[in-house]
N, C-alpha and C positions, 0 to 999 in steps of 0.2 A: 624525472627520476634523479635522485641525488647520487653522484658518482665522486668516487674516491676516497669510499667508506669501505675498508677489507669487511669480510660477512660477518668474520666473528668476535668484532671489535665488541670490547666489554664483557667477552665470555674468557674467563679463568679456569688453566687447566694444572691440575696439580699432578705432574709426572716421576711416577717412586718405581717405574718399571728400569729395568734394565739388559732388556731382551730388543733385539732389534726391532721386534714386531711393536713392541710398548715405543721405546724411541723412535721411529719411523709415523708410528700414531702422531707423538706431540711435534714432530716435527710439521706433519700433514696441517697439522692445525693449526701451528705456529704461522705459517707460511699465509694461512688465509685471516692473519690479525689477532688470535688467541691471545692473550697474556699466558706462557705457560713457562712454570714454575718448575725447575729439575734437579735433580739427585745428578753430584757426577755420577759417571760410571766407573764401576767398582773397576773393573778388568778393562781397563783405554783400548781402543783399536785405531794406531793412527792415521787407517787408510780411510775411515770414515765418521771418526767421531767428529771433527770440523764441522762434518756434513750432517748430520742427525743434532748437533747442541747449536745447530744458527738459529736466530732470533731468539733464542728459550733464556732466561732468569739460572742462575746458579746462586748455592752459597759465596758470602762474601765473610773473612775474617771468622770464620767460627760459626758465623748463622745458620740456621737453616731459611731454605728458599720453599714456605709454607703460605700460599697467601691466604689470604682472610677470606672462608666462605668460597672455597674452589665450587664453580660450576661442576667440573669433571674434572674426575678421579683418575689417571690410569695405573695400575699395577701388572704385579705378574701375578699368577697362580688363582686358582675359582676363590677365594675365600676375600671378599672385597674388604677392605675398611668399613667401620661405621660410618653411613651418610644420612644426612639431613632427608629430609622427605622431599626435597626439590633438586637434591644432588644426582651427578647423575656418576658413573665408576663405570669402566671398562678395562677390563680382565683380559691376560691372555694364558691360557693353557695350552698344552702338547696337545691331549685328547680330552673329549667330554667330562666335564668332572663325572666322578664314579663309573669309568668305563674301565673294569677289570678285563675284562678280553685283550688290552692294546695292553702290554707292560713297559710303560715310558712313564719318567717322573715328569714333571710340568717345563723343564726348562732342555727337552729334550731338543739336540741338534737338527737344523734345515736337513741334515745328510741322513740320519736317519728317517725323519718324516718323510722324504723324498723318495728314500727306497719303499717306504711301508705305499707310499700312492703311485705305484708306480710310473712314477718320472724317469727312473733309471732304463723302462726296459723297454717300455711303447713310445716315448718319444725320438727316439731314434730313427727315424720314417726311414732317409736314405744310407744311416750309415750302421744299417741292419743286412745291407749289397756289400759291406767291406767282412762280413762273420762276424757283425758284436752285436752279441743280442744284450748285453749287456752295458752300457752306458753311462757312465758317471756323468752330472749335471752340477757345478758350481754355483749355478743359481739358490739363492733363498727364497723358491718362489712360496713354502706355504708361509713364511711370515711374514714378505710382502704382500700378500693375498687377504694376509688377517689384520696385516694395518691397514690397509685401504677398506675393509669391508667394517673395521672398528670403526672408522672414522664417519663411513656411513650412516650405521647405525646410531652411533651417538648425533650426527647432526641430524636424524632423523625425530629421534627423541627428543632432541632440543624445540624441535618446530613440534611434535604432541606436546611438550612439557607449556608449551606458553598459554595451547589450550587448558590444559588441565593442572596444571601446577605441581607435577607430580615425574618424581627423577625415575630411575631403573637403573639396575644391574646388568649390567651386558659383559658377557665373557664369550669371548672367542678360538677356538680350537685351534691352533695352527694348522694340525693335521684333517679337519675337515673343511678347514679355509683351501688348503690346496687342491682337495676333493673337487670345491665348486668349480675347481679350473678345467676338468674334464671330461664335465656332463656329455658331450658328444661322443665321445669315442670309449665314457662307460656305457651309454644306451644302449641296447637292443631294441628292436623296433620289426614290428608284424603288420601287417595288413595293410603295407602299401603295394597298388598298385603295381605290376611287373613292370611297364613301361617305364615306372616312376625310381625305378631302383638304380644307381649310381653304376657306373661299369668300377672296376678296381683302380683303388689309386696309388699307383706308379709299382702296380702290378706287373711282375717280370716274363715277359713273353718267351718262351723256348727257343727262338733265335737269337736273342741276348745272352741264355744263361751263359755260351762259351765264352762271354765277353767281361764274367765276370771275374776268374782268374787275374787278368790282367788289370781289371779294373784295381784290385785288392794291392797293386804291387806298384800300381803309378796313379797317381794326383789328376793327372790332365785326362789320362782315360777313364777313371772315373766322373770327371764332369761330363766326359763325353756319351759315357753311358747312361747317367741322371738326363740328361737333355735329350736324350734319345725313346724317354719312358712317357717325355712331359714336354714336350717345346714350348710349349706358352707359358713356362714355368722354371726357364731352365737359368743356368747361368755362363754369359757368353762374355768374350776378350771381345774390348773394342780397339781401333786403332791405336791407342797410345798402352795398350797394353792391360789395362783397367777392366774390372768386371763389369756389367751389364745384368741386371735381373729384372725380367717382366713378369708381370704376376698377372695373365687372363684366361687363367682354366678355368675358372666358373662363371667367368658374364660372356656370352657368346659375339653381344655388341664389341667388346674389348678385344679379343681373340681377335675379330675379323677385323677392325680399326689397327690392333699390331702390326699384322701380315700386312695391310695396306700402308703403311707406313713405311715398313720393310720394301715396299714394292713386290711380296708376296702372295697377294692373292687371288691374282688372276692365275698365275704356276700354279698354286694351291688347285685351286677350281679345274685346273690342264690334271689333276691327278685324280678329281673324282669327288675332291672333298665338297660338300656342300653346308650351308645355313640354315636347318632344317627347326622346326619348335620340337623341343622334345618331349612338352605335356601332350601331345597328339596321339594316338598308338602306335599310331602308321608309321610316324616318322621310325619306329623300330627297324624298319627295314633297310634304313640308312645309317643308324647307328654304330656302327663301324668307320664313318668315313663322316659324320658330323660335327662340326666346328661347334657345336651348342655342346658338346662334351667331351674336349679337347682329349680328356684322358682316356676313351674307349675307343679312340683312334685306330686304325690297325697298324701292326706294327712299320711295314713297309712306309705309309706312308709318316708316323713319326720319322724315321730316320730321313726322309728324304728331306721333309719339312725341320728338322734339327741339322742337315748340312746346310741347306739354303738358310736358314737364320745366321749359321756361325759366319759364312762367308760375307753377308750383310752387316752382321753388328762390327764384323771388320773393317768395313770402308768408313769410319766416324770415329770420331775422337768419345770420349764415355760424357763426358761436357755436352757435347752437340747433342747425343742423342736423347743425353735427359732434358735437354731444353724441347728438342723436336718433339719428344712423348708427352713434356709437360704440358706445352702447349696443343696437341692433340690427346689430352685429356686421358694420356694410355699409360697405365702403371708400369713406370720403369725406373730404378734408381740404379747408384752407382754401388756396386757393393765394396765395405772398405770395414777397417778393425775400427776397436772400440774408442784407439786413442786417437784415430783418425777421426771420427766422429766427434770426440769431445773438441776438437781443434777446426771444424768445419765450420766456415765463415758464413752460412747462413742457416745452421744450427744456432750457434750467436747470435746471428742476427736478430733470428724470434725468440729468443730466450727459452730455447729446450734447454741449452747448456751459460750459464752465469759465472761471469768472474764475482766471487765473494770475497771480501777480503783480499785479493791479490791469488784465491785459486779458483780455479773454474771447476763446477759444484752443477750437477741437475737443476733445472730451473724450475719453477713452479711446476706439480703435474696437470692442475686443473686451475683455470681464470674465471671469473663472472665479474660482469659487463661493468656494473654497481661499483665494483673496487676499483675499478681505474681512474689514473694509471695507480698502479698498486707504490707503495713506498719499496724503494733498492733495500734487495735481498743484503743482511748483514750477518756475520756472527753473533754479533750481540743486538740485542733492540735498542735503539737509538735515544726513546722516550718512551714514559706512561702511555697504555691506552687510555684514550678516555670512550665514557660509555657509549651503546649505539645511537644513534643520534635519536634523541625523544624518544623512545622506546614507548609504546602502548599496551596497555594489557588488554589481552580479549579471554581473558579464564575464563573456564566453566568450572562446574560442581559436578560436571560429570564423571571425573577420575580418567586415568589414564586408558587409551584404547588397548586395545589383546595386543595388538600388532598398531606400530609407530603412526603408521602412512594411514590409518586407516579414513576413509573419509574425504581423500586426495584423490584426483581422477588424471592417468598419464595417456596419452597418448601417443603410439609408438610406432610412428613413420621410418622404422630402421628396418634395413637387409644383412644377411651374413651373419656376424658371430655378433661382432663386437657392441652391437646395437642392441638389437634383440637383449643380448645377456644385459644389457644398462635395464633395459624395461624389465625383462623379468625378473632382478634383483629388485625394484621399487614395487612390484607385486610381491615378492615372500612380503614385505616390510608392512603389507597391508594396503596399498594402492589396488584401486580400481585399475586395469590397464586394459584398452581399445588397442589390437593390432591391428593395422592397415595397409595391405602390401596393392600393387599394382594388378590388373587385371590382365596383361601382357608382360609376363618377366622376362627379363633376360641372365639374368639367374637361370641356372640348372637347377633339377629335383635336386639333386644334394643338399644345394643351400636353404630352398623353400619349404622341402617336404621332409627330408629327412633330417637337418639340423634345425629346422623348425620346430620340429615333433619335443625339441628339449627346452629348443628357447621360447617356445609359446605356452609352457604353463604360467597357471595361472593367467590368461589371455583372455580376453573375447579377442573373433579374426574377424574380417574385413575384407573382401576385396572390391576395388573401387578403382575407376578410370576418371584420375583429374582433367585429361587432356576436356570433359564434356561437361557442360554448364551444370548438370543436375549430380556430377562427379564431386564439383567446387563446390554447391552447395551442401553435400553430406559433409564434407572437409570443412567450411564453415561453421557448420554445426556442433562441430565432434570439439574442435576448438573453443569455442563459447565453451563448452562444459571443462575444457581440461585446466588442471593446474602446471601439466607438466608436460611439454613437447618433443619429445627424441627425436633427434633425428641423427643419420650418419651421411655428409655429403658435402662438396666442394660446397664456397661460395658461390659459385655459380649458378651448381642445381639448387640450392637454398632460393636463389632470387629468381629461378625460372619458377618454383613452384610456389613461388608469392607469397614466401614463409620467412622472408626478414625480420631481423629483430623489429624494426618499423612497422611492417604487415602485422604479425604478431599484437603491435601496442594499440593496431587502432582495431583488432576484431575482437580482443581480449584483452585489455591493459592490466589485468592480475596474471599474466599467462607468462610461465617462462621457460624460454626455447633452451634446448641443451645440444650442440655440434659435437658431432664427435666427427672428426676429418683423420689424417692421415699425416700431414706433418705441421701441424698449426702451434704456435707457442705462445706466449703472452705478448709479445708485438706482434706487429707485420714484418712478413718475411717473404723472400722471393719462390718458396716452393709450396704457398698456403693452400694455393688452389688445383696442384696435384694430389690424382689421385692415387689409392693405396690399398692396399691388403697386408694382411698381419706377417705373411713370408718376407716381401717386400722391403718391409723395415724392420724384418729379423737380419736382413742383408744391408740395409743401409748405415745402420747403428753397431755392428759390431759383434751380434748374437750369431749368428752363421759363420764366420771364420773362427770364433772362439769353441762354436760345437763341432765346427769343422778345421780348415786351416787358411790363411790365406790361400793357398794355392787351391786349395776344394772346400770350399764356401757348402757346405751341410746346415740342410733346417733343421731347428731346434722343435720338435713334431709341428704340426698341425693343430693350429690354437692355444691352449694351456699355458704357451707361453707371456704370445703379446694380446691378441682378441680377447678374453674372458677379463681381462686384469685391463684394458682399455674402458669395456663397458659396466667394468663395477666404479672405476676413475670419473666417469660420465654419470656415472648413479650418485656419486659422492657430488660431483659438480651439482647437481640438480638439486639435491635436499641440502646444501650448502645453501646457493639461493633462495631456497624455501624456505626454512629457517630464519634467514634473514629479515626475507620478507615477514615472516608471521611476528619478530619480534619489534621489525618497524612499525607494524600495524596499520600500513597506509595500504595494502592492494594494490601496489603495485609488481608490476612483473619485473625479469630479468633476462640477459642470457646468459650462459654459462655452457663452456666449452672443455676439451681436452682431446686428445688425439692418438695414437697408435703410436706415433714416435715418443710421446711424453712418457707411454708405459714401455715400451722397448729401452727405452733410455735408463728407467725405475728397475729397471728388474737386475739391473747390473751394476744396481749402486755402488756394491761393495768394489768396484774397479775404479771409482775416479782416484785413489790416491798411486794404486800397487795391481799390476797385474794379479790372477791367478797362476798359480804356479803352474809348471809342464805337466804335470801327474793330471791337472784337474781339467788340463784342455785337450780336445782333440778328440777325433772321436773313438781311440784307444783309453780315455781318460780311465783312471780308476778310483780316486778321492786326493785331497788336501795331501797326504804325506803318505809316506809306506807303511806307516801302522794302521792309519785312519783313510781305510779303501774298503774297495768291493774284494770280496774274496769268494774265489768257488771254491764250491763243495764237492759231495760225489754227488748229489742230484740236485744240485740249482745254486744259489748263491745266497751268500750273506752280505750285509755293511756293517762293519764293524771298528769302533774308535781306540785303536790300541796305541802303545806307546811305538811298539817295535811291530814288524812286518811278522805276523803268526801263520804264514799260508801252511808254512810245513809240517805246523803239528795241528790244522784242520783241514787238510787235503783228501783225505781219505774219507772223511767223516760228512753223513748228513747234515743236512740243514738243522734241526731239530737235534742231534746231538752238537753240531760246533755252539751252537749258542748256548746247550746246555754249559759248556766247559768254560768260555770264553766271561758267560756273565757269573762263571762259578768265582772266575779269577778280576771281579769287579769290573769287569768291559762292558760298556755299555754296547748292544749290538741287537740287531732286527734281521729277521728273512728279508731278501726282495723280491715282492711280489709283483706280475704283472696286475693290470688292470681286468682280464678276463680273471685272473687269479680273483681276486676282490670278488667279481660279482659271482662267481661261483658258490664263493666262499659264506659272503653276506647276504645273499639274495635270499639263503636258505637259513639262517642263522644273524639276522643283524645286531650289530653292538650299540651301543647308544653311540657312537660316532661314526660309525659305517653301515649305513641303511639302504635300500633299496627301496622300492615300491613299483606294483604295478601299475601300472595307469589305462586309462584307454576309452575311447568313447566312438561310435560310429564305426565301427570294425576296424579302428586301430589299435594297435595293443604295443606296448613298452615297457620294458623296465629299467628307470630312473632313478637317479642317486637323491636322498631322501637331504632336503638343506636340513643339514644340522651344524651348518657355521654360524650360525646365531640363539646364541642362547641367552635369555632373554627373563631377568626375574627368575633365574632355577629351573625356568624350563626352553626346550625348542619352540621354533615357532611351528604352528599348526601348517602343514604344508600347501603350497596352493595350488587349486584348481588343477583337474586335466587339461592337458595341452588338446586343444580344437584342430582339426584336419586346417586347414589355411581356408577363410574364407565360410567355417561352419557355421558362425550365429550370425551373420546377414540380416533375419527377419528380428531377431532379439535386436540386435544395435538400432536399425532404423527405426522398427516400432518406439524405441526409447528416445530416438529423435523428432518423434511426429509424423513418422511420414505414415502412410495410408497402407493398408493391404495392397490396396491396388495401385496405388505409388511404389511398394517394394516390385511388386510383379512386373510391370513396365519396366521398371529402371534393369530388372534381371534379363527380361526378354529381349531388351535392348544394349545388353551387353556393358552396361552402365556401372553393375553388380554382377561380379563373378560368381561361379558356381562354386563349390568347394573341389580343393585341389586344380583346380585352372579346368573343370570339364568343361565350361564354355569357350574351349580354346576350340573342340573337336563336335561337340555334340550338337550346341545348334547348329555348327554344317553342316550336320548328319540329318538333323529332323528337315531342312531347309530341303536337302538334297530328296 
């Protein structure tokens, strides 16, 4: 394979946007070798504009910076420029074009969209224990959300357009880009299983409530209390005075490897707790005191288990014990602020964080293999691209597909959020996509069955045991047909399950593998092969003391943050490569990587020049300045961008009438809605940007947030597939592999082939018995 060609060498991008969502696109693109052509900006921001115009073309002397024959177009607002029939434009809007329900003009503010999807009032998880149900969030997560899924779709398009010579219009919502971030916790979901349903998470037990007075008035007894709800979850002073955060409430393997590390789990086990499977039914009877679901604990023994941690993570400096965890393979980092992070010597090392120019600037979000080593990140570009090397045409006459991907078959070996969400964003785009999970998890229902239920549409499922020769050969298989391999996992488990870039070249040499890890960068770096979860490096990067404080380190909710905005970065890495490859023309594969720290890092762009101000931190935040905050009402709250502070002449007033007054007086201003709000609201009434849908097959039943962040030639894309119970098309996949009726039946009775939802965890012990 030819290596040290960036992917998108020879593609020209002509950038006339000036929304962060637009600049953030060509920067994306810039970064993987674009030629892209920009408009200064109108209105400079000096905290970040270095950072969004490196590599990119400006006017020089009067010129305009127009190139000949842009590939891609990006602007602002639905209404594209005229393009060539092989061009391709990507748009970004507020809301749907022609969605009269949302009243926001196109260039409407992150603070507004943010309140409308409710970010302000459900991500708040633990500093909802301090009385704030309401939350200010300084992130720009929906225009972050809609340049990484522009960038997607356009390289997606790029790799149809070589088949078919044929461009599209792609416009993207900001506000239902941000939507895509909290498919979990907008779902509702029926017919699972009793055993199978989650206990509550960090659910306040009536011997705690006394503790929460106290909590609300001091920092230290508030961590004391969060650590008492969650222990494998919590945040602890190591010897040198430094925080501590382990993240293994949902792998039960991990939980029990902490406590052993801790020297905790034989105490643990003196208290009653045990390791029990929680797909089983029976195990119900333990479930109170089961380490496979840290958080339905009972309370006595969390507390007793959150003093024995504090008293442990105290005897070790915060250095020692991330080396001891990293090398014992158990999620623990150091948690620290944002500036600490940007200054952390093997954050630089791997290049999450790049001195540019003389400042240090986020480093690449996603790598593939092809481009290295990639050319030093500059502000300006150095030299001309020259084209991709020999490029081949393979056009058809068949015209461009409904959907980009269509035709591409992914194979999606990921667990959790951030995985799952990579595969099923390459399914809306029109991929085929195989899920394949394990036949023994160590994941809890939560992760497998009930966050599954959102990241498995569009899916066929799988369950399959590699440990056994006729395991490896389905995996074999499945591979020969894929174009696209997800996976989420150390180096290590990567080469135990014989899935190296190498492995990869010689079972499918057009096949290209996609890592998504936990702190991996464009070098090698000393923490590549620790592992991670998305809380974990809300703590290690700076996102937790910024939503909380230094002194009480608070998560930024559960997902929406760092997980969903990881595995759309991992979906962009993927059709990056692809595209690539389709326009080399050789068939060859690639890998391509990106990690949980690159989008933890991304989401807080706007901090590498200038903090956030006090107003916007902390988990009393209320917005940007005292005009431009959340304001209550007499029955809920509004966000509102005023010049000056107006609490007192809408204090009194509803929701529904402040707004009436406020936008009477040209203020731009929205209700803030929670997320059950939303689906109350649209489930029975959808907009063309806030849709629902029921779903459901095999007596499960859901209702899910309908993708309409991609809009596509004037219209959505068609939505895909029901999500499968885990494990339901078994005889569909194999038959389509070759194997035999009576080769599926065997490989099931022999436990080879899981039953759907792990029932052959319990049942054939049951028929055996």
């Amino acid at each position: 394979m030819l290596t040290g060609t960036p992917s998108l060498q020879g593609i020209r991008v002509y950038e006339q946007s000036q929304t962060l969502a637009g600049r953030l696109a060509g920067l994306l693109l810039a970064d993987q070798g674009a030629e892209v052509y920009a408009l200064p900006p109108v209105n400079p921001d000096a905290s970040i504009d270095d950072y969004l115009s490196r590599g990119k073309r400006f006017p020089r002397k009067g010129k305009l910076a127009i190139p000949k024959n842009p590939d891609i177009v990006i602007h602002d607002g639905a209404i594209a420029p005229a393009r060539g029939p092989s061009q391709l434009t990507l748009g970004f809007t507020a809301v749907v074009p022609g969605d009269e329900d949302i009243d926001l003009p196109w260039d409407a503010s992150d603070d507004l969209l943010n309140a409308l999807a409710g970010f302000y009032t459900d991500l708040g998880v633990t500093s909802r224990l301090l009385g704030n149900d309401v939350t200010y969030t300084p992130l720009p997560l929906c225009s972050i959300y809609a340049a990484v899924l522009g960038v997607t779709a356009v390289c997606a398009a790029l790799a149809d357009r070589q088949r078919s010579a044929a461009g599209r219009a792609i416009v993207i919502p900001r506000l239902a880009a941000g939507l895509s971030a909290i498919g979990v916790l907008a779902m509702e979901l029926q017919g699972i299983e009793p055993h199978l349903m989650p206990p509550g998470l960090l659910a306040l037990p009536p011997e705690l409530v006394a503790e929460v007075p106290k909590a609300r008035t001091s920092e230290a007894h508030m961590v004391w209390l969060v650590n008492r709800l969650n222990p494998t979850a919590g945040c602890y002073r190591s010897a040198d005075g430094q925080w501590l955060m382990p993240v293994c409430t949902v792998n039960r393997k991990l939980a029990v490897r902490l406590l052993q590390e801790l020297g905790l789990w034989g105490r643990a086990q003196s208290l009653g707790i045990v390791d029990v499977c929680p797909y089983d039914p029976a195990s119900t009877v333990v479930a109170d005191r089961n380490i496979a679901l840290p958080q339905g604990l009972r309370s006595d023994l969390n507390m007793q288990l959150a003093a024995w941690m504090e008293e442990a993570f105290a005897t070790r400096t915060a250095v020692e014990w991330e080396s001891l965890f990293g090398q014992a393979k158990v999620p623990c980092g150091v948690v620290q602020d944002f500036e600490a992070w940007m200054r952390c010597s093997w954050a630089n090392e791997a290049g999450l964080v790049e001195i540019v120019d003389g400042q240090r600037q986020l480093g690449r979000a996603v790598t593939v293999h092809s481009a290295k080593p990639y050319p030093q990140l500059r502000g300006k570009p150095s030299s001309k691209s020259a084209a991709l090397y020999s490029p081949q045409s393979n056009q058809t006459n068949r015209g461009p597909s409904s959907k980009p991907l269509s035709g591409y078959t992914v194979l999606d070996l990921a667990n959790v959020i951030a995985g799952p969400a990579c595969g099923r964003l390459l399914g809306e785009l029109g991929a085929k996509v195989i899920k394949l999970d394990t036949t023994t998890p160590d994941h809890q229902p939560l992760v497998t069955v009930i966050w599954g239920a959102e990241a498995n549409q569009g899916k066929q499922s799988l369950l399959i045991d590699l440990h056994t020769v006729e395991g490896r050969e389905v995996l074999r298989r499945l591979i020969v047909q894929a174009d696209i391999l997800v996976m989420n996992a150390t180096d290590d488990g990567i080469q135990r399950l014989g899935l190296t870039r190498q492995d990869l070249m010689e079972i499918n040499p057009r096949a290209i593998g996609v890592q998504i890890s936990a702190f991996k960068g464009e070098r090698a770096g000393s923490h590549d092969d620790h592992p991670g979860y998305d809380p974990l490096l809300q703590g290690a990067t700076g996102i937790m003391t910024r939503f909380g404080t230094p002194g009480m380190p608070l998560l930024h909710g559960i997902a929406s943050c760092v997980d969903y905005l990881t595995g759309y970065l991992g979906a962009f890495a993927a059709v990056l490569a692809l595209q690539a490859r389709e326009r080399r023309g050789d068939s060859r594969g690639d890998w391509a990587e990106t990690s949980l720290a690159s989008a933890a890092t991304l989401v807080q762009l706007k901090f590498q020049r200038s903090p956030n101000p006090p107003s916007a931190s902390g988990p009393g935040a209320t917005g940007p300045n005292e005009g431009s905050r959340l304001y209550p009402v007499a029955d809920g709250w509004i966000f509102a961008e005023a010049l000056a502070d107006i609490s007192s002449a809408i204090a009194d007033m509803t929701v529904v009438e402040a707004l009436r007054l406020v936008r009477e007086h040209g203020i731009r201003a929205v209700p803030v809605r929670s997320i059950a709000a939303l689906r109350r609201q649209y489930l029975v009434q959808p907009s063309p940007t806030i849709r629902f849908r029921a779903v459901g097959q095999d007596g499960l039943h859901a209702s899910v947030l309908e993708p309409t962040w991609f809009q596509i030639d004037g219209k959505p894309l068609v939505p895909p597939s029901e999500p499968p119970r885990p494990g339901g098309d078994a005889s569909t996949v194999l038959s389509n592999l070759g194997f035999t009726e009576y080769e599926v039946a065997r490989m099931i009775e022999q436990n080879v082939v899981g039953l759907p939802n792990w029932r052959h965890l319990y049942l054939h012990a049951e028929i055996a018995a």
